[in-house]
C-alpha positions in Angstrom: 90.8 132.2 152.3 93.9 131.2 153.4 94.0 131.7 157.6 90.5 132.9 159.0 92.6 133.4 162.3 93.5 136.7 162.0 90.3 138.3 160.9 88.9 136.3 164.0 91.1 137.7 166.4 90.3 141.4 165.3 86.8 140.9 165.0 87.1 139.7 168.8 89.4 142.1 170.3 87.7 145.0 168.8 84.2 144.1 170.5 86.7 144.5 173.7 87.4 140.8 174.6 90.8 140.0 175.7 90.8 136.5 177.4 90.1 134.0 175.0 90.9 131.0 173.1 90.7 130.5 169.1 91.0 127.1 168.0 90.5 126.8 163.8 90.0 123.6 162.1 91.3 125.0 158.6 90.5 122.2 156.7 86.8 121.8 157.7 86.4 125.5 157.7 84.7 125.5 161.5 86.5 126.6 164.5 85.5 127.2 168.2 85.7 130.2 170.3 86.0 130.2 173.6 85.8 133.5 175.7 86.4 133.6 179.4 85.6 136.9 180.8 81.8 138.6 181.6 80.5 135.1 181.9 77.3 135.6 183.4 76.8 138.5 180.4 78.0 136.0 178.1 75.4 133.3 178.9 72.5 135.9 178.6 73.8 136.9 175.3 75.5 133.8 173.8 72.6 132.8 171.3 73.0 136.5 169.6 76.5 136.6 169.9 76.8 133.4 167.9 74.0 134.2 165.6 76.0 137.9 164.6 79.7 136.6 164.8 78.6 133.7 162.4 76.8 136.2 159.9 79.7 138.7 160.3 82.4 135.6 159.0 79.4 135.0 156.2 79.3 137.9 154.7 83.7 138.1 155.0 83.5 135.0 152.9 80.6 136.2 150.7 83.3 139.3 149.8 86.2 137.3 149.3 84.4 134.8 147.2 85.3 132.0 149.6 84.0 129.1 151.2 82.0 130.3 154.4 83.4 129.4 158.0 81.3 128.8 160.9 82.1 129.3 164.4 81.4 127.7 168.2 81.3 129.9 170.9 81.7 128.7 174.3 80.2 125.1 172.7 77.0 127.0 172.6 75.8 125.6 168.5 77.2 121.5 169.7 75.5 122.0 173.0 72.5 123.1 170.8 72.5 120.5 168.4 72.6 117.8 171.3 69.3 119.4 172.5 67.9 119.5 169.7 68.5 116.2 168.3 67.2 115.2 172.3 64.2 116.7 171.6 63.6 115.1 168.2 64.2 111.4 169.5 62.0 112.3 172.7 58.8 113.8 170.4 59.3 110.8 168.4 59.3 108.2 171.2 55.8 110.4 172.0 54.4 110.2 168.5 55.0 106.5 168.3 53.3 105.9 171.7 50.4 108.0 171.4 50.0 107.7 167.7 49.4 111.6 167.5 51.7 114.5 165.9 53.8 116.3 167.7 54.6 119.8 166.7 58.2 121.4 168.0 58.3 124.7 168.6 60.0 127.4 165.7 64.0 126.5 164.6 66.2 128.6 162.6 66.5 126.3 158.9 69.9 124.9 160.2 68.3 123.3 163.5 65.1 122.1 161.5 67.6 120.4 159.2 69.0 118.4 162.3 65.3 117.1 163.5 65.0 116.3 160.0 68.5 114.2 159.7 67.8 112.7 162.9 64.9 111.3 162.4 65.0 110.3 158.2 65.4 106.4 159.0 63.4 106.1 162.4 60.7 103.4 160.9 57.5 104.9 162.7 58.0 108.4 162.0 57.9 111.1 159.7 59.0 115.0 159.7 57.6 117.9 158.0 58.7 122.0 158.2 55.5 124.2 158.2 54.8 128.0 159.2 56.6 130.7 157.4 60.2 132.7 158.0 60.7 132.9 161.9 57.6 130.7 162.3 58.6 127.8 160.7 58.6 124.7 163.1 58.6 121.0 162.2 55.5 118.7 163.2 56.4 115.0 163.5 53.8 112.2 162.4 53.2 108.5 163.2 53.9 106.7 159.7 
């Protein structure tokens, strides 16, 4: 797809947002949002808001037979991913410790991917995704 900036811009003014700020890394196919109005209804609903925009741009590329484009909004998915990966380095620092497993609590595939990444080459741990669909949650285990 050549510009995903104008499908973006409708998608958002049609929900009813006005002040914002679109920034589009074209060649990486990610971009961040950035919406300045309703902000104390935008931090209650900023992990659906994400989720849905994401899956509406999916399902655009899906039609068009394109690459898929991911968006940020309001830094929520980096400020996310530092928490996560946080979390990851803190259970492990436990598991190696304590010598017991340590079981996170359930993650969407994308942010069990990031415990997993995080901790391949720590040298006393390992990871593993158990449970089923909305359930799934990694355990980490001394080596």
């Amino acid at each position: 797809m050549d510009t995903w900036e104008p499908i973006i811009k409708e998608i958002i003014e049609r929900i009813g947002f006005r002040d914002y700020r679109l920034e589009i890394i074209a060649d990486q196919d990610r971009g961040s949002l950035f919406i300045y109005e309703n902000e104390h209804w935008m931090r209650e609903h900023l992990p659906v808001i994400v989720e849905s925009m994401n899956h509406i741009l999916q399902m655009v590329a899906k039609k068009n037979q394109t690459k898929a484009f991911f968006l940020d909004i309001n830094n929520y998915r980096q400020e996310r991913e530092n928490l996560i990966t946080e979390l990851a380095r803190a259970a492990a620092k436990k598991v190696h410790q304590t010598k017991e497993q340590v079981s996170l609590p359930a993650m969407n595939s994308y942010e069990r991917r990031l415990v997993h990444v995080e901790l391949a080459l720590h040298p006393e741990v390992t990871t593993e995704s158990v449970g089923e669909g909305k359930e799934r949650y990694v355990i980490i285990k001394p080596i």
